[in-house]
N, C-alpha and C positions, 0 to 999 in steps of 0.2 A: 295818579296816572297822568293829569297834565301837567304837571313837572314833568316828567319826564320824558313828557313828548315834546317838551316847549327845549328841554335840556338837551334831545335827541337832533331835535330842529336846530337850534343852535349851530351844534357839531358841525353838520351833514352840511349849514350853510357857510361856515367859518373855512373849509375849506374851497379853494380858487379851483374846480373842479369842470373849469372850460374843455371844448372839445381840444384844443391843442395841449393841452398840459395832460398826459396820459400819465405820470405819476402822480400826480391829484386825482386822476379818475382812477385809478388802484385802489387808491388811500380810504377815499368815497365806499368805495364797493368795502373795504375789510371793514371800514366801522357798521355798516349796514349789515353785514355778516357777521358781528359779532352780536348784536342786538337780534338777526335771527336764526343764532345757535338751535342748531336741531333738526334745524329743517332741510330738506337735503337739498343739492345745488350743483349744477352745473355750468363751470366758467368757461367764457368762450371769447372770443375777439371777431369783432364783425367791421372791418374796413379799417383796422388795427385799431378798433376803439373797444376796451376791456368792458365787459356785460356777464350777469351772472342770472343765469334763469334758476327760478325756486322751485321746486312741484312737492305735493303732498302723496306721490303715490309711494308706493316699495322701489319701483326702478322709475326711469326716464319714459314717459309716455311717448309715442312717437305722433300721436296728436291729441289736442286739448282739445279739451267741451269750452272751456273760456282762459282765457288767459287775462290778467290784470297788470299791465304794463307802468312802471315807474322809470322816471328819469332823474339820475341824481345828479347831474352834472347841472351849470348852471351858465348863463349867459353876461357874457362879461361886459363891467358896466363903462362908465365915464370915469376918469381916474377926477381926484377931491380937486376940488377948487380951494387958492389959498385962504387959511385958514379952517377949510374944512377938516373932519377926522380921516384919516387914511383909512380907508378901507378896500379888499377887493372884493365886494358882494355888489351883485349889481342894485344899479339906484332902486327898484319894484322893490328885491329883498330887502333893502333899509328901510323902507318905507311898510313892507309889511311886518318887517321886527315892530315898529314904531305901533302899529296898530294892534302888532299881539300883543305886544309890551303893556297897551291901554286895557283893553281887554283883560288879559291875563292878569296883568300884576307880575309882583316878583311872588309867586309860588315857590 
C-alpha cells in the first residue's frame, strides 16, 4: 500500500498543476479520478478553476454533515539554478520527495 501511495504521490506531483495551467488542473483531477473509480462525482468549475466534489451517498446531497477538502493543484516554485535538475515541482515538494525518498526507500 505504500508503494502505491508514494507511486500515487509521485504522479499527482509530476504534474505542473498551477492555478494558471487549467489543462494540468484537468489532468490532476482525471488521474485522481481514476484511482477513485466508483465513487460517484460531481464536476464543476468554480471561477473557471476545474474541482470535482466526491460523496458516498445514492444521489448528490444538497448539504454535508462534513466535507473533507483536498487541493491538487500546486504552487509554483523558483525555476533550477544552473546546473541544477529541471524540474517544475515546487522547491517544499523536492524537498519533501527528498525526505519521503529517506524515509520510504525505494519500495
Amino acid at each position: 500500500m505504500e508503494k502505491n501511495i508514494i507511486e500515487l504521490s509521485k504522479k499527482l506531483i509530476s504534474i505542473p498543476s498551477s492555478k494558471e495551467n487549467i489543462k494540468a488542473l484537468e489532468e490532476v483531477l482525471v488521474v485522481a479520478d481514476e484511482h477513485l473509480d466508483g465513487i460517484k462525482s460531481k464536476k464543476f468549475k468554480s471561477k473557471g478553476v476545474p474541482s470535482v466534489l466526491y460523496y458516498n451517498t445514492s444521489t448528490l446531497p444538497k448539504r454535508f454533515k462534513i466535507i473533507l477538502n483536498a487541493h491538487l493543484d500546486i504552487v509554483p516554485g523558483n525555476p533550477p539554478k544552473p546546473g541544477e535538475i529541471a524540474s517544475h515541482r515546487p522547491h517544499y515538494l523536492r524537498n519533501f520527495s527528498h525526505r519521503a525518498q529517506r524515509l520510504f526507500g525505494d519500495r
